[in-house]
N, C-alpha and C positions, 0 to 999 in steps of 0.2 A: 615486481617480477625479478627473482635471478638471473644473476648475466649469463647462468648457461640455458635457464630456460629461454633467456630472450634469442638469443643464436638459434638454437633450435626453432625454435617459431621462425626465427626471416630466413632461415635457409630452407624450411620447410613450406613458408610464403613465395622465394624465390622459385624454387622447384614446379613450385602449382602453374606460376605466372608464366616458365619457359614451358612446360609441359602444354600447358594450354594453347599457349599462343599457336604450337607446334600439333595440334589437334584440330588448326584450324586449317590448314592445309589439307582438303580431303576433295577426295572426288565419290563421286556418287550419281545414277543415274544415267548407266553410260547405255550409249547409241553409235553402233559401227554405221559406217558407209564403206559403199566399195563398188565395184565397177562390174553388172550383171549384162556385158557386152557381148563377151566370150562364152559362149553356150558348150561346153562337152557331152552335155548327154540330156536326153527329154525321155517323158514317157508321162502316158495319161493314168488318173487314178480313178476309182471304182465309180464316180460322180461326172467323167467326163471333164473334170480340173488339170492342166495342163503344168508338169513341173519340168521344169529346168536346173540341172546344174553349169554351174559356171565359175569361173575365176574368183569370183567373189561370194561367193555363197551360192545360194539356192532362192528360186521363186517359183511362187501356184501363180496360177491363171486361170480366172473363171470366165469362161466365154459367155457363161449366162448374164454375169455381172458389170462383165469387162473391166473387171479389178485385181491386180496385184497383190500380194502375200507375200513379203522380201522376210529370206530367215538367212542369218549372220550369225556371227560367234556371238550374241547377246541374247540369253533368255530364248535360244532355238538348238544351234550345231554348237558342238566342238570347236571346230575347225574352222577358218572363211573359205579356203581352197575346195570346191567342192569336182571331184572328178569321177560321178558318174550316178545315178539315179535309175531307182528300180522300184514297182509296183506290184506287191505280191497279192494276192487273190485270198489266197487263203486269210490272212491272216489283217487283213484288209489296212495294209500301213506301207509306208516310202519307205524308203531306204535310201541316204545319202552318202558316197563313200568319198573319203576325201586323198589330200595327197598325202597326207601324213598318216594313214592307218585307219584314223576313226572312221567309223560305223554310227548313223545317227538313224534313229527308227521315228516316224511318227505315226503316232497311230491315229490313224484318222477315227476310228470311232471312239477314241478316248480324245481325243485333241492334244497329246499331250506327245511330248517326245522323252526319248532314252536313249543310250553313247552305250554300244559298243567297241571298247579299247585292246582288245586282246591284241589287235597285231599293232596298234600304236605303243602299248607295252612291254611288244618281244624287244628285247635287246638287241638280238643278235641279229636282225634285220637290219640289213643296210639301206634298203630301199623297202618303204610301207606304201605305195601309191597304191588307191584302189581303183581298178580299169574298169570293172564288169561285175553282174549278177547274173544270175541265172535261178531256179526255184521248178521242184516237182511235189508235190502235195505240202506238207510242213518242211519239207528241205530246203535249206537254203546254201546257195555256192558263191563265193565272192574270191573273185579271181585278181591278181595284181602284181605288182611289181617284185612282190617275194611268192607268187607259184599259187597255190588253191589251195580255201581253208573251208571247210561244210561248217556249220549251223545247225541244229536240229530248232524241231517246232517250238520249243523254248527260249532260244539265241545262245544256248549251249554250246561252245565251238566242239566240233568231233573232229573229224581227219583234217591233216593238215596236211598238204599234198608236197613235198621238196623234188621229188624226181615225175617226172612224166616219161616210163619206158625209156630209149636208148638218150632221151634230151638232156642237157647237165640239171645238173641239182641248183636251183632256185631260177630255173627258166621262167620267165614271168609269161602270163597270160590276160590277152588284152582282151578275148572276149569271149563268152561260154553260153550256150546252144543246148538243148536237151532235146532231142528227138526222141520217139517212141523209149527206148529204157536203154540209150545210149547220151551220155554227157561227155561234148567236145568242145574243146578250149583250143583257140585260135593262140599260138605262140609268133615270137619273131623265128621262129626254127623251124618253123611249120604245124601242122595241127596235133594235136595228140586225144585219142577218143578211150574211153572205157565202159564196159556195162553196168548199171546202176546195180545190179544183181550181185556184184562182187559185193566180197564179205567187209573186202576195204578199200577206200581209196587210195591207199598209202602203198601198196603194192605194186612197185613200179613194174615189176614183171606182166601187172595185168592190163594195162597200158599197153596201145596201139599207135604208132603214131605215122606220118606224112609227111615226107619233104621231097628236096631235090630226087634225093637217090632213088626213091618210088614211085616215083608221076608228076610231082608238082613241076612248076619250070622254072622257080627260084624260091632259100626257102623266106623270103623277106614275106613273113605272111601279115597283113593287118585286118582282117578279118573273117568271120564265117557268115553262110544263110542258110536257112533249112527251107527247101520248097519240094515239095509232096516228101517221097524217102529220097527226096537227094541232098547233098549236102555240095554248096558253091563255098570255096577256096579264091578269096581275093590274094594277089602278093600286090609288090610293087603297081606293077604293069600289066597283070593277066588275072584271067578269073581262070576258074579249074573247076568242073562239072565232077563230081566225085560221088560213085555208085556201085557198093558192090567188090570194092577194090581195083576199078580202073578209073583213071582219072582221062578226062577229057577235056582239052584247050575250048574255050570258048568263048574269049576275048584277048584279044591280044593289044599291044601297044594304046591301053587304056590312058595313057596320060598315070602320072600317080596320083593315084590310086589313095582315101581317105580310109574310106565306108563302103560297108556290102550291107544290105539286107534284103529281105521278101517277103512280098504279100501273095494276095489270090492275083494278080495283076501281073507278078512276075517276078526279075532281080534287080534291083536297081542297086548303084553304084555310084559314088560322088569322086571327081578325082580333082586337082586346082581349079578347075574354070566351070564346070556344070555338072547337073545330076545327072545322071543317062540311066535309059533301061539296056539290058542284055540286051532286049528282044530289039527296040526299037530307038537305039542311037539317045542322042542329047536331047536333054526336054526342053523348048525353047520357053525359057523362065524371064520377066522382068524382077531381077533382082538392085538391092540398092549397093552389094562389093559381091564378089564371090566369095561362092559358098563353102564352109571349109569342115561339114561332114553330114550329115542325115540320120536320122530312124526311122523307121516303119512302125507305127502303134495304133491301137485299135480304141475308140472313145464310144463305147456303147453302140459295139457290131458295126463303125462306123471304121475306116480305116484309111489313114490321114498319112502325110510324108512330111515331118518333119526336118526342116532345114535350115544345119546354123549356117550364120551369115556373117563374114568377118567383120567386125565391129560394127554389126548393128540388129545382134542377141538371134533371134530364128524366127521361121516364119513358116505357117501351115500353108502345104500346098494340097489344094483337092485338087486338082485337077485345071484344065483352062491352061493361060500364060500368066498366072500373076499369084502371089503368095499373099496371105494374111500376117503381115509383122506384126509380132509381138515383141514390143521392147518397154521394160520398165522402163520410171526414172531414176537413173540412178548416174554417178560420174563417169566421165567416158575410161578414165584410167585409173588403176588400186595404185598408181605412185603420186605421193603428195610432194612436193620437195619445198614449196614455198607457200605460207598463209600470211593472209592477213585479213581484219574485220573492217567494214565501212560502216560511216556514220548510221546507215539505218538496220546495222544488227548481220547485215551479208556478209557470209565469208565467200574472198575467194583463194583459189588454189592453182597453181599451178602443175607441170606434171612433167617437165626434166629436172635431169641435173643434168648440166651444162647442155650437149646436144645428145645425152640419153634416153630410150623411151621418153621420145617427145611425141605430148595427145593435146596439146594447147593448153587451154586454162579452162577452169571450170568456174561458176557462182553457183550456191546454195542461199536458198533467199527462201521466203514462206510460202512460195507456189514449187518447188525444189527447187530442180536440180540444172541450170543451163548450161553448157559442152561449147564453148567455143573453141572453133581448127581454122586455119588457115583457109579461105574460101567464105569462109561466115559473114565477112566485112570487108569492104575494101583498107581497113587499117590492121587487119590480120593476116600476115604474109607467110609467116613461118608456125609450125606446131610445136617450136625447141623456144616455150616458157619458162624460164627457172626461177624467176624472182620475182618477188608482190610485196610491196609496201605502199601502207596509207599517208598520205600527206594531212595538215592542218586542213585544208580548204576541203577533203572529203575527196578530193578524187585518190584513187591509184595506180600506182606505176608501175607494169610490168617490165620487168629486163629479158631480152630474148637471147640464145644465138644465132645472128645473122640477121634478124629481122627489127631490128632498132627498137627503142622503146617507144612502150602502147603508155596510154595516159587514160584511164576508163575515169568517166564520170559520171558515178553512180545515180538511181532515179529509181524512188517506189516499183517504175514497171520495165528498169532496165539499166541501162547504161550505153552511153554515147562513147566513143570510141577516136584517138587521133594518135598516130604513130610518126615519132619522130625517129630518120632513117639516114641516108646519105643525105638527104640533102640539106641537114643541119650538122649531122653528125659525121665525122672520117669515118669508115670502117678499115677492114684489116688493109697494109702497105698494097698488098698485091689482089686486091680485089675491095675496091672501097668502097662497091655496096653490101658489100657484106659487115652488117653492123652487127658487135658483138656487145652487149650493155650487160649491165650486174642488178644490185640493190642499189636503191638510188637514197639518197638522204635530203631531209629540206633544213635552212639554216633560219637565222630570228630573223629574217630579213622577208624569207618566202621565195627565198629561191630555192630550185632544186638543181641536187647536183649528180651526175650521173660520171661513171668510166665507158671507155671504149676501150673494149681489153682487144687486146693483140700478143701472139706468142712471137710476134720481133717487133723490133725498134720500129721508133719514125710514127711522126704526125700525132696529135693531140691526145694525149692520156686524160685529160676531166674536161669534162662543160659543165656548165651554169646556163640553167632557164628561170630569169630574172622574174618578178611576181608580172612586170609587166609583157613579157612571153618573148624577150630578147632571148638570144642563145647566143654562148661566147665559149671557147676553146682554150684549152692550155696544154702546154706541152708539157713533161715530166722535167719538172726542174731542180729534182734530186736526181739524175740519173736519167737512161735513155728506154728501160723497159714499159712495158705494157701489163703487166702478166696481172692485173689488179681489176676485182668484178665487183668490190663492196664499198661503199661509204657506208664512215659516220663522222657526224659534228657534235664537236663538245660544245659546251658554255662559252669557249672565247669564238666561236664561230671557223674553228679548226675546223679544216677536212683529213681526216683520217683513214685513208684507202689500203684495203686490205689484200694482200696478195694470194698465187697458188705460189710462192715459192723464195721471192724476192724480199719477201720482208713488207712493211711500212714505208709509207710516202706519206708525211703530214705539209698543209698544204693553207696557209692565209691571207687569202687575197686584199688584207687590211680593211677592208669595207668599200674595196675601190674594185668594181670590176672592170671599168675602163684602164686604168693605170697599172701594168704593169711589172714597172718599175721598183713598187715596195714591196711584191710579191715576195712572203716566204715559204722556203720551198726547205724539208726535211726528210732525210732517209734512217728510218729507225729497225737494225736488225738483232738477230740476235749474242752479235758484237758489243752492239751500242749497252742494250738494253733487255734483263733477263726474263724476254716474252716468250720464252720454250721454244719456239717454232718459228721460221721464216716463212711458213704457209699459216693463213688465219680462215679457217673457215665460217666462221662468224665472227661478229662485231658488232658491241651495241654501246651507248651511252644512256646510263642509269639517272634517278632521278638527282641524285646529289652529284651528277656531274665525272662522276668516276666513266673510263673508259676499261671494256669489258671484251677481251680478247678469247676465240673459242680455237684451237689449234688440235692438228692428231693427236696431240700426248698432253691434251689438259686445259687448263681452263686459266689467264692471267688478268688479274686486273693493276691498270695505271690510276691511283686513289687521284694523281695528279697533272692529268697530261696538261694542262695550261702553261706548267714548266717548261714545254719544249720550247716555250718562245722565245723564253730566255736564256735557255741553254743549259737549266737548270738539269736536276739528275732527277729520275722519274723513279715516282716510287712504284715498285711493280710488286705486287705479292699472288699466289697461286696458290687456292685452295686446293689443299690437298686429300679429299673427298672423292675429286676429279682428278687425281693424279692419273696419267698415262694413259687416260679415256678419249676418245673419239669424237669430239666436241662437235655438234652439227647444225645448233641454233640455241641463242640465247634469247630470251623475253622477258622484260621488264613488265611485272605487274604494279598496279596502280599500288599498291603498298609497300614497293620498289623490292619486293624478294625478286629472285632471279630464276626462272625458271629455264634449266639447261637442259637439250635435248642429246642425246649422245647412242654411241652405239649399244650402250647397256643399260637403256631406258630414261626415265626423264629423274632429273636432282633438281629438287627446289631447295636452293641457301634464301639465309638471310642477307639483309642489308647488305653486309660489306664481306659474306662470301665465309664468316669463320662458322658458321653452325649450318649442316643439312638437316632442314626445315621435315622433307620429307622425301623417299625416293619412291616410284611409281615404276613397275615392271610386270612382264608380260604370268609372272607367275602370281600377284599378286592384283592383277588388275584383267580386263576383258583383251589389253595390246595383245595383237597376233603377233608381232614382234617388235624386238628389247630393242631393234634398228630405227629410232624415231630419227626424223628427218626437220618437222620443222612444229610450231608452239603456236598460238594464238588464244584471241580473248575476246570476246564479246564484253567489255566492260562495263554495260546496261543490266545485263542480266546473269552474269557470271560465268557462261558457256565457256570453258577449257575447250580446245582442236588440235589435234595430236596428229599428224601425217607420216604415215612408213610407206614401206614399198607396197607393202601388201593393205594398202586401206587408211581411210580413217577413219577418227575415235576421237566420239565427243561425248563430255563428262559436267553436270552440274557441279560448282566450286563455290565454299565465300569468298571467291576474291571479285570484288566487284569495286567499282570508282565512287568513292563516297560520292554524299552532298554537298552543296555549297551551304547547306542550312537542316537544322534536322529536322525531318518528319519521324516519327517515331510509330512500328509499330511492331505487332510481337503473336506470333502464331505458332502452335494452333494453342486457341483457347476453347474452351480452359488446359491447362499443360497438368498432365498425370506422369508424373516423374517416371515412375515406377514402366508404366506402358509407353509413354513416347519415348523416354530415355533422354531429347534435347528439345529445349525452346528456339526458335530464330528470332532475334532482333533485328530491324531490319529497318533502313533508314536516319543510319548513321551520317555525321559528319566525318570531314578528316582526322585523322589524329584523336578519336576518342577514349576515353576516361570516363567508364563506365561504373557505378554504384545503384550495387542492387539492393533495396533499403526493405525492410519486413514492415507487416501492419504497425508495430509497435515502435517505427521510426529508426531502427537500430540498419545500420549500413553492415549485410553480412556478406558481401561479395563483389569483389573488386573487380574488372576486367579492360582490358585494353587491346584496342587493335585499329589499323587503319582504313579500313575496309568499310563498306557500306552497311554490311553484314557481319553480324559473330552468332555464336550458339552458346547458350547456356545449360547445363548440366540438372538444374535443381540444386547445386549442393552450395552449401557459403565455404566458407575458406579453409574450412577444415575439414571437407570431404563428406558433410553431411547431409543429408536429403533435406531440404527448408522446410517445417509442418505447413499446413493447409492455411491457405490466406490471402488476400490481394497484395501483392508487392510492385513496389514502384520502380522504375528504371529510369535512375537518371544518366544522361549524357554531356559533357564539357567534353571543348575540343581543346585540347592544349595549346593549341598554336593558333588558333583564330577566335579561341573565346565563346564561339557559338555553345547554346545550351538546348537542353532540349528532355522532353519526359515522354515516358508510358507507363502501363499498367501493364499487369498477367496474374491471373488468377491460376493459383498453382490449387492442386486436392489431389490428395494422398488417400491412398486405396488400403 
């Protein structure tokens, strides 16, 4: 071979080997979660199946069944925010309208759904929420945060309404009403009516409208009802009896005031604390929180009062003192901020950041979904969870604000529960049961170590809970602050505590936690050492020992922090991929890529941070949003866990934790190149060194990776589909020598 030919070939070998490797980083199979707590709007469909919109998407309800139907931005809506749900007759399909614009249609006798985007598409809308429907034969009207837009019997948009008579131009409308051949839209300005008979809806001149200045008594309006030809005007605090052009007071000092609707029964009204009729005062209801709105809907001439219920989804009331709850399983909150997996495959979640929407901590396990709050346990005191990490031994550690850390020890049907608080731990100078704890870290010993963050000085910045369940205290012996909520330990048994603002506190208790004495104590800023930022909002330690810094403007690694002991200069380098990004969790997978979470989706680098592996964003993937909060791994089985504000997202990966020994196996067989497109192998060792050999003993295709798992293409090294034949797979591990074989019958169509 010529030496230009031979170039060519290894730079065309290398290209294959980095391309590949980089093709293994994939996700597929995704499944949202999210929180179906928050009910905004019900309504029954032609079967008597009860659907709900809500904060997290949309669910049916079959009371024949008593089973659940969860539709999510995955394989159903557009959208997860769903705000508001309607049942048309004619045309026998839902309708879900969300906060973002989208229109999602299912047709129940097709099963199938369709996305219309028109006003998710308008530009020039500032505001696309969808409040309301309304429908008169094939007409359809969908009212919202930019004004009225009709539909015809195709899902054609026709009029798009901008003025309603004397109202400003993009007045939104929260909710629309069709009486006899009059269609009224409930505004915050008061109501506006027109006749279906005008030529167009667009003609503000033929608009009629309702406020103060004509009879209402404020125009703060949040909704309409239509009973016999009247038309009931909720505001604030008053309902308005409206007939004919006079308006008539008929409630006053409601309380405020949610929801108006009517049945044959009469007007009912939801304001913070109860449902009430016009006619006949508050309905004495055993609810499980109050109620925070209503609708009135009819299930097969049967006519039902639907009632959301603050965080705990809605509940049918016929009648009597007591409601039928309906509540999915689903997480009590769409904010994830902290994951981790336990030894038997559970993830859990938490659901602050710091003491933000705080809902406690959630687990996901194979019966779902369990909500643990404050009250659930005597070792659950507070709902401000922000932090989860697994230890060696299988339990995990929750950090709270205020309520000290929880220590769960997971179990096939649960997990036991023990919160360490003041009385191990200081909390803040001036309120010391108030224990603020972060991410806790364990060192080769099996202690673990936890902060007690404080925004002023005084009293013990780290403890150590020894494997034998001693607890011991230290004070900040670089300095006097507190401001620090993260460990991690490197290789030499450093603690490395990350701050909001202060910088680094590295911390070596020399292996003596009685003594004192030898304690070294270090403060590393961005003085010292050039780690971008004095705030670190994550911190991890990689498998080769490198320390992995995640800050507002980017991402630093120390290849060497064992140097601080000696005083040595740290070498810090800073992928610039991540330059001036919003770093918000780092996670080491078992083939040590880095997978960073950040404000503008998730970056997976290699080993030591100089090549992005792959990036994963909301335009490219099911994420409702590029705001990911925190990462996690099922290492058993390859499960990706991706947590934003708005939900989470989980994704089949090859990254899964080799064997100690190979088992070798490879599906689906027989592999049809051409139709599957890839093979899985599956039951790898570490570090393997794979050769894929043809019947005729010839090695046509190399591959390597560290993972339990890889895919193969059908093709050997030069891009070529392999003919029809039985090929064998062999496996060496480079680094422990283990070997290992299979078979795959390939055939070509």
């Amino acid at each position: 071979m010529g030496l230009s030919k031979f170039i060519c070939t290894a730079v065309f070998l290398a290209f294959c080997v980095f391309g590949y490797a980089s093709s293994q980083i994939r996700l597929y199979n995704w499944k949202a979660h999210s929180s179906m707590y928050k009910v905004v709007g019900a309504a029954y469909d032609g079967s008597g199946n009860l659907w709900a919109a809500t904060s997290g998407g949309a669910f049916r309800y079959s009371f024949a069944k008593k089973e659940f139907t969860e539709y999510r931005n995955v394989d159903a809506m557009l959208s997860l925010g769903a705000s508001a749900v309607y049942y048309q007759a004619s045309s026998n399909s839902m309708f879900i309208g969300s906060n973002d614009g989208v229109i999602s249609r299912f047709s129940l006798d097709g099963n199938k759904w369709t996305h219309l985007t028109d006003i998710q598409n308008q530009t020039t809308l500032a505001k696309k929420k969808i409040s309301a429907f309304a429908s008169i034969g094939g007409r359809l009207f969908v009212g919202g945060d930019f004004g009225l837009l009709e539909y015809n019997s195709e899902n054609v948009p026709g009029d798009y309404v901008q003025q309603m008579g004397e109202f400003p131009r993009g007045t939104p409308v929260l909710q629309i009403v069709v009486l006899q051949d009059t269609l009224w839209a409930a505004t915050p300005l008061g109501v506006a009516r027109i006749a279906l008979s005008e030529p167009s809806l667009r003609n503000p001149s033929a608009w009629r409208t309702i406020n103060y200045t004509n009879g209402l008594q404020e125009n703060n309006c949040v909704g309409i009802a239509a009973y016999g030809e009247k038309m009931y005007i909720a505001s604030l605090s008053t309902i308005v009896e409206y007939e004919k052009g006079i308006c008539k007071v008929i409630q006053q000092n409601a309380g405020k005031i949610s929801t108006i609707s009517a049945n044959s029964d009469g007007i009912f009204y939801t304001n913070e604390f109860v449902l009430a009729s016009v006619a006949g005062g508050g309905i004495s209801l055993k609810l499980p929180d109050f109620p925070t709105g209503h609708v009135l809907t009819s299930a097969k001439d049967k006519e039902n009062i639907i009632i959301f219920i603050r965080n705990n989804a809605l509940g049918v009331y016929r009648g009597g003192d007591s409601v039928e709850l309906v509540q999915p399983n689903t997480p009590f909150s769409n904010q994830f901020s902290s994951l981790t997996t336990d030894k038997f495959g559970n993830l859990w979640a938490t659901t602050a950041i710091g003491d933000v929407n705080p809902a406690g901590f959630a687990l996901l396990s194979a019966n779902g979904w369990t909500n643990y709050r404050a009250g659930n346990n005597p070792a659950i005191v507070t709902n401000s969870f922000y932090k989860a990490v697994r230890m060696s031994d299988g339990s995990v550690w929750l950090g709270t604000w205020g309520g000290g850390i929880v220590k769960a020890v997971p179990s096939e049907n649960g997990a036991t529960f023990t919160n360490y608080n003041d009385s191990v731990i200081t909390g803040l100078p001036n309120a010391p049961k108030f224990v603020v704890t972060g991410k806790a870290a364990e060192d080769a010993n099996g202690a673990v170590w936890v902060t007690s963050f404080s925004p002023s000085s005084g009293g013990n910045l780290l403890y150590a809970r020894s494997a034998n369940g001693t607890w011991r205290g230290f004070e900040n012996g670089a300095g006097s602050s507190r401001e620090y909520k993260q460990v991690a330990v490197d290789f030499s048994g450093t603690k490395w505590l990350a701050s909001d603002g202060a910088g680094l506190v590295v911390f070596n208790e020399k292996g003596t936690l009685d003594d004192k004495t030898d304690d070294f104590w270090r403060s590393v800023t961005t003085n010292d050492a050039n780690i971008l930022s004095n705030t670190q909002t994550a911190i991890a330690v990689d498998k080769n020992g490198a320390l992995w810094l995640g800050t507002p403007v980017g991402l630093a690694v120390i290849f060497n922090p064992s140097a601080i002991l000696r005083n040595g200069t740290l070498a810090v380098q800073r992928p610039q991929s991540l330059a001036n990004l919003t770093i918000n969790d780092i996670f080491v997978d078992p083939q040590n890529n880095k997978w960073v979470a950040t404000n503008s989706g998730v970056f997976v680098l290699n080993e030591d941070g100089t090549q992005t592996l792959s990036i994963f964003t909301k335009e490219n993937t099911p994420l409702s949003s590029n705001e990911v909060l925190a990462i996690a791994l099922n290492e058993t089985n390859g499960t990706m866990y991706f947590g934003t504000k708005e939900g989470l997202l989980q994704a089949q990966s090859l990254t899964v934790q080799p064997l100690p020994t190979y088992d070798v196996s490879v599906f689906p067989q027989p592999f049809y190149p051409e139709i599957d497109g890839e093979v899985v192998i599956d039951g790898l060792a570490d570090d393997a060194n794979i050769r894929i050999v043809s019947p005729g003993g010839q090695a046509i295709r190399s591959l390597q990776t560290k993972s339990r798992r890889i895919t193969w293409d059908g093709r050997d090294n030069f891009g070529n589909i392999v003919p029809t034949g039985v090929y064998v797979i062999l496996g060496v591990s480079a680094t422990g020598g283990e070997a290992g074989a299979g078979k795959i019958a390939i055939i070509r169509k």
